[in-house]
GUNU-358728 format. One record per residue (C-alpha): residue number from 1; x, y negated, z negated. Coordinates in steps of 0.001 Angstrom, whole numbers, always signed. Each point is the difference from the previous one (the first is absolute). Example, Ala and Ser with C-alpha at 12.3 -4.5 7.8 and 13.67 -1.06 7.14 Angstrom:
REC resi       x       y       z
REC    1  +12300   +4500   -7800
REC    2   +1370   -3440    +660
END
This chain:
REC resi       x       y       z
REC    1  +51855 -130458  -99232
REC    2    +324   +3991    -178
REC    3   -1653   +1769   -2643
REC    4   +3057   +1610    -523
REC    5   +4035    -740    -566
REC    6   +1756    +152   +3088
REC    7   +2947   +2281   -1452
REC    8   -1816   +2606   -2674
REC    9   -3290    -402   +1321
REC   10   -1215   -1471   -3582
REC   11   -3524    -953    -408
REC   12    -361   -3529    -599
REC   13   -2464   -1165   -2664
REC   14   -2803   -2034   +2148
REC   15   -2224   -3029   -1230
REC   16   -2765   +1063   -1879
REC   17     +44   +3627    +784
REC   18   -1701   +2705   -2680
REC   19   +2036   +2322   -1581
REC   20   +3440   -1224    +186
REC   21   +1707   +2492   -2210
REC   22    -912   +2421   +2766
REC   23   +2233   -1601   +2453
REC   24   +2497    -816   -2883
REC   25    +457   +3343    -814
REC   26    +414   +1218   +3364
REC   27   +3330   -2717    +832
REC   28   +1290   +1524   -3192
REC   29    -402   +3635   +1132
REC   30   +1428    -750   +3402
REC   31   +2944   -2086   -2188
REC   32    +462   +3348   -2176
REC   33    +356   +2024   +3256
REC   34   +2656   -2251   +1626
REC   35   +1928   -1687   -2435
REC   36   +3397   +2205    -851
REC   37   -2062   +2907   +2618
REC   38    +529   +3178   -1072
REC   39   -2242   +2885   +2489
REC   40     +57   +3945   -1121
REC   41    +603   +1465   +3109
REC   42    -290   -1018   +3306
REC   43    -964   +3047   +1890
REC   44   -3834    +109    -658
REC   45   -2243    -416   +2666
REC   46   -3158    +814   -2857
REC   47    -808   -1654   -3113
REC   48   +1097   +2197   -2567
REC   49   -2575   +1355   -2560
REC   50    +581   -1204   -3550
REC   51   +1676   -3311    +187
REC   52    +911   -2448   -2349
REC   53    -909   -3713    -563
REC   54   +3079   -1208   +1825
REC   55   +1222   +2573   +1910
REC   56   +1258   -1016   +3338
REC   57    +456   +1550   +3429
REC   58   +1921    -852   +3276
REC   59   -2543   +1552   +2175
REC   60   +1379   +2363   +2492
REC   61    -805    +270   +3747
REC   62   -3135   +1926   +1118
REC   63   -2098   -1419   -3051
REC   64   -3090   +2083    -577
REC   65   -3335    -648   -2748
REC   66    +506   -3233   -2029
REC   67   +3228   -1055   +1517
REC   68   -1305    +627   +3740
REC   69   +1108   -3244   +2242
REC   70   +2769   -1033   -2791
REC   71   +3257   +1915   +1535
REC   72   +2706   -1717   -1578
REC   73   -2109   -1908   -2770
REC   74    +826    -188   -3453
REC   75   -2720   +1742   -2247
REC   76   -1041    -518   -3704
REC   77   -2269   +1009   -2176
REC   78   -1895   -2502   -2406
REC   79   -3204   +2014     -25
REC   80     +32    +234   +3569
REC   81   +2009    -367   +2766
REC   82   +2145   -3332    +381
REC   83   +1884    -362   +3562
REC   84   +2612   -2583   +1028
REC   85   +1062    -650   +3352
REC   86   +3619    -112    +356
REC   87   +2190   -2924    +712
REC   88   +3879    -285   +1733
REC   89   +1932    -428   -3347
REC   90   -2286   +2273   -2350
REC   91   +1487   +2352   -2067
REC   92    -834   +3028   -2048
REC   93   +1564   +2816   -2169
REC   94    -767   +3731   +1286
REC   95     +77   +1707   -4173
REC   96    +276   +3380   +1412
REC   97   +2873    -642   +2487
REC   98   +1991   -2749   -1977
REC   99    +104   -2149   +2785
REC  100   -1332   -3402    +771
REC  101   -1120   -1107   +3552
REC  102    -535   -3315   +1632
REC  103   -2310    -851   +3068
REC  104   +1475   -1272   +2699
REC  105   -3584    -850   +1498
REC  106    -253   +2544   +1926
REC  107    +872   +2857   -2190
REC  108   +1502   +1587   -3621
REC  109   +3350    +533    -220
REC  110   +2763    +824   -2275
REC  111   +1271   -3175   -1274
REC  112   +2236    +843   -2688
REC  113   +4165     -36    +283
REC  114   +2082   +2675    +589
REC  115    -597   +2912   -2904
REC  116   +2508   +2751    -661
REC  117   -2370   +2233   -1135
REC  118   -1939    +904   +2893
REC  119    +891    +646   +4317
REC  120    -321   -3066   +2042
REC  121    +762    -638   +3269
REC  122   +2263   -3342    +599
REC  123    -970   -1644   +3471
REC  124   +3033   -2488    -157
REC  125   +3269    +562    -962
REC  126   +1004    +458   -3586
REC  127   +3859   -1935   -1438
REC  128   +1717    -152   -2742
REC  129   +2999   -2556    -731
REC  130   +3108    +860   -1183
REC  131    +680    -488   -3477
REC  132   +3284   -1433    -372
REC  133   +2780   +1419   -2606
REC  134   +1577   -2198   -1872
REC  135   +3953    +897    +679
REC  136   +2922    +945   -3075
REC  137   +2214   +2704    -706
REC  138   -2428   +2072   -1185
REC  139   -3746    -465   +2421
REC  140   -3390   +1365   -1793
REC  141   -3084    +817   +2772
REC  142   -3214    -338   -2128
REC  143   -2152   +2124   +2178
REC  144   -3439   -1697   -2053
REC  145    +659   -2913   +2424
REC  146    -298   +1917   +3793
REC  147   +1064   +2169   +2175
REC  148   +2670   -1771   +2078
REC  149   +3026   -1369   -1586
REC  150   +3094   -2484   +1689
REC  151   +3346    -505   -1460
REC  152   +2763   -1992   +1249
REC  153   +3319   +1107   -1388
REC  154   +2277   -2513   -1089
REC  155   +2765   +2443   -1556
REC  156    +262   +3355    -907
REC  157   -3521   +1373   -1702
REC  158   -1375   +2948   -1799
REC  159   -3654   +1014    +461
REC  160   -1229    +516   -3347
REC  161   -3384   +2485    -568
REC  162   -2964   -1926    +608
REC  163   -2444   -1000   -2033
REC  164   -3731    +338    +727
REC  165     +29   +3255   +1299
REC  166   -3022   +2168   +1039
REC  167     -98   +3734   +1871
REC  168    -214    -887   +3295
REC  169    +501   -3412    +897
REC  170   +2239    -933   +2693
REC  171   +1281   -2737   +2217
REC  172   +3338   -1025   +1133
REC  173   +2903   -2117    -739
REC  174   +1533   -2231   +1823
REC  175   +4153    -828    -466
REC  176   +1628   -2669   +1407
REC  177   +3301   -1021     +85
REC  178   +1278   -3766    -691
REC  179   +1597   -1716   +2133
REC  180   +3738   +1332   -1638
REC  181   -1215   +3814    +926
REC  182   +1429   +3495   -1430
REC  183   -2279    -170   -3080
REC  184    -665   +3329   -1752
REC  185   -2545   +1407   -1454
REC  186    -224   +2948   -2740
REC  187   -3168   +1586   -1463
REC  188   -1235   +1154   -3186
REC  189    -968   +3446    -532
REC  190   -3311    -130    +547
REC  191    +381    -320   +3346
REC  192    +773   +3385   +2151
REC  193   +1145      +3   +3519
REC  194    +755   +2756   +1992
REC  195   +3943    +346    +686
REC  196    +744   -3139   -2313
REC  197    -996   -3121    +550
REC  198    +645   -1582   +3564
REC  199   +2978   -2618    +561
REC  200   -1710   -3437    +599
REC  201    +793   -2385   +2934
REC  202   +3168   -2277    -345
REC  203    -628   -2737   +2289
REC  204   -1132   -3138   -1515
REC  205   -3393    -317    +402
REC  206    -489   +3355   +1090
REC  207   -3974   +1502   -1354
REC  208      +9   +3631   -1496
REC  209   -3833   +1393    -556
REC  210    -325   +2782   -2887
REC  211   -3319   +1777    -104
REC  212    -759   +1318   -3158
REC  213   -2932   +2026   -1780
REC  214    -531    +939   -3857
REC  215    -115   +3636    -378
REC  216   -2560   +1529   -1849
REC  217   +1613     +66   -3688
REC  218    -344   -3881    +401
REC  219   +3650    -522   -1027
REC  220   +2202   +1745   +3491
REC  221      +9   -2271   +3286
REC  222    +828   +1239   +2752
REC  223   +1316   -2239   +2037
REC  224   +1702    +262   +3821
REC  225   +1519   -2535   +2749
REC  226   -2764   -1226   +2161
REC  227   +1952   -2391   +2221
REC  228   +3540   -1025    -381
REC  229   +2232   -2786   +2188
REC  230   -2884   -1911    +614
REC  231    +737   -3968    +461
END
């Protein structure tokens, strides 16, 4: 048997070997480093000077002093250096980016979901459903639920303002007729289109798109005829 666990690399207490606390206390510094893994920074390549009892590192590429040979390696101090191998699966926290990054076995790399509060670059494509309105004389868009909207008309309608509005969202809208056709559509105030609003498609069946965007006040939408006849 290894002298060590096969997945954290814990050292195993042996028969009648001095000192156990010594080994002890190492599997629970390794434990402290990895459980819930949270690293400072992961663009050292040189221990810093002054750390902590527990500060961790994800060591960066082109490791020099203390950390030469560990590119890659997770690094905390307990009085001295503690390194840990990386497995595919392992995860840590980066404190000073507020990001967390998974190995892959190979490699770091981002792990976390999209965030809206940074750039990313999408490698696949991105969709949204439709959310679907639910149809009556008078038809409320809660813009709080997405960004693209389908109504089928079953009689004459009014648009009412939406709810859930925010400067600069927009999306479209998508009318369709029922199978009767000639269904109208009026819209509140709120919404502003340039000449009046458009004339939908008769023909039963027949899809309209509207475009639309929330103007800066957060209470105008501007709003304009994408597609129309299409069916």
């Amino acid at each position: 048997m290894s002298d060590d666990t096969p997945r954290l690399g814990l050292p195993y207490l042996i028969t009648s070997q001095a000192q156990k606390e010594v080994t002890h206390n190492e599997a629970l510094n390794r434990l402290d480093a990895l459980v819930q893994a949270v690293v400072l920074d992961r663009g050292l390549t040189a221990p810093p000077a002054g750390a902590a009892d527990g500060d961790c590192y994800l060591i960066a590429a082109g490791a020099s002093g203390d950390w030469a040979g560990r590119d890659g390696q997770i690094a905390a101090w307990y009085g001295g250096w503690v390194f840990v191998a990386p497995r595919a699966g392992f995860a840590v926290h980066v404190a000073d980016e507020d990001v967390t990054l998974r190995h892959d076995g190979g490699v770091w790399a981002v792990a976390e979901a999209a965030r809206l509060d940074r750039v990313q670059t999408f490698t696949a494509a991105q969709r949204q459903a439709y959310v679907t309105l639910a149809d009556g004389a008078t038809v409320t868009v809660d813009f709080a639920l997405g960004n693209k909207f389908r109504l089928t008309l079953a009689g004459n309608r009014t648009m009412d303002t939406p709810t859930g509005l925010a400067a600069g969202q927009g999306g479209v809208i998508k009318i369709v007729q029922d199978a009767t056709g000639g269904r109208t559509l009026s819209w509140a105030a709120a919404w502003k289109w340039q000449g009046g609003a458009p004339a939908l498609s008769a023909a039963g069946g027949a899809v309209d798109l509207i475009g639309y965007e929330v103007e800066d006040d957060g209470a105008t939408i501007t709003a304009w005829m994408i597609a129309k006849g299409r069916g």
